[in-house]
N, C-alpha and C positions, 0 to 999 in steps of 0.2 A: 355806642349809641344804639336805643331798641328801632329809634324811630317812632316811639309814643310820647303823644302830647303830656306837657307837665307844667304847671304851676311856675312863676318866678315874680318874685318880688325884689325891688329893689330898695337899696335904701342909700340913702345918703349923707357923707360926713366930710367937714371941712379936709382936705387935705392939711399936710403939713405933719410938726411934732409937738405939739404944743401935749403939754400934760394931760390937759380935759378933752383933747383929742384922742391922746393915746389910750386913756381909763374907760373911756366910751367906745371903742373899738375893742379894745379887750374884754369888756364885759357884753360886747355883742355877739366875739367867738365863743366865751363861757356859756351863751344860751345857745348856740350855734350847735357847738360840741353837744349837751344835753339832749337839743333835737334828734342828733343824727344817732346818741347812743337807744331813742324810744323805738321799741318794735311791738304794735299790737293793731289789731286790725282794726282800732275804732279810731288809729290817730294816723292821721295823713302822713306819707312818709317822706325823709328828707332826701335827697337827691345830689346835692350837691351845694357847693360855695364857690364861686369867682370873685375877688375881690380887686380893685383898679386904684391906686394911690394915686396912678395919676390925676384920676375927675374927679376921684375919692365918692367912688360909691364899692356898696358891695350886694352883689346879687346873690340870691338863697332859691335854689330849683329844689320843688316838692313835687310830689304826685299831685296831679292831676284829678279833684273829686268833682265831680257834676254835678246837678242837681238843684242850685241853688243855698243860701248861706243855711244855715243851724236855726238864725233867727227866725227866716218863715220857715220849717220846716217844725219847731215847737210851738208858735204861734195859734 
């Protein structure tokens, strides 16, 4: 750990195994995985995934960007 602040979001999904459970989890790692493959300086970087079946959420740490959203900033 650096010890620099960073970005997390969470999200959340029914626990259990139900099929539209499972198709929806996996299609969150498949954007997941594509995240963490992007490297270029104009796109926030991924950091990490923790995922809990138990409460059924999954947490996504990125970098940490400042400054407020994209939308005021083209505005």
């Amino acid at each position: 750990i650096s010890g620099s602040q960073m970005a997390a979001k969470e999200l959340s999904f029914c626990p259990g195994s139900g099929s539209q459970v499972t198709e929806c989890v996996d299609a969150l790692e498949a954007e997941i995985a594509l995240l963490a493959s992007l490297k270029h300086p104009n796109i926030v970087a991924y950091l990490g995934t923790e995922r809990d079946e138990t409460v059924g959420t999954i947490h996504i740490f990125l970098e940490l960007v400042s400054g407020g959203s994209l939308s005021q900033l083209i505005a």
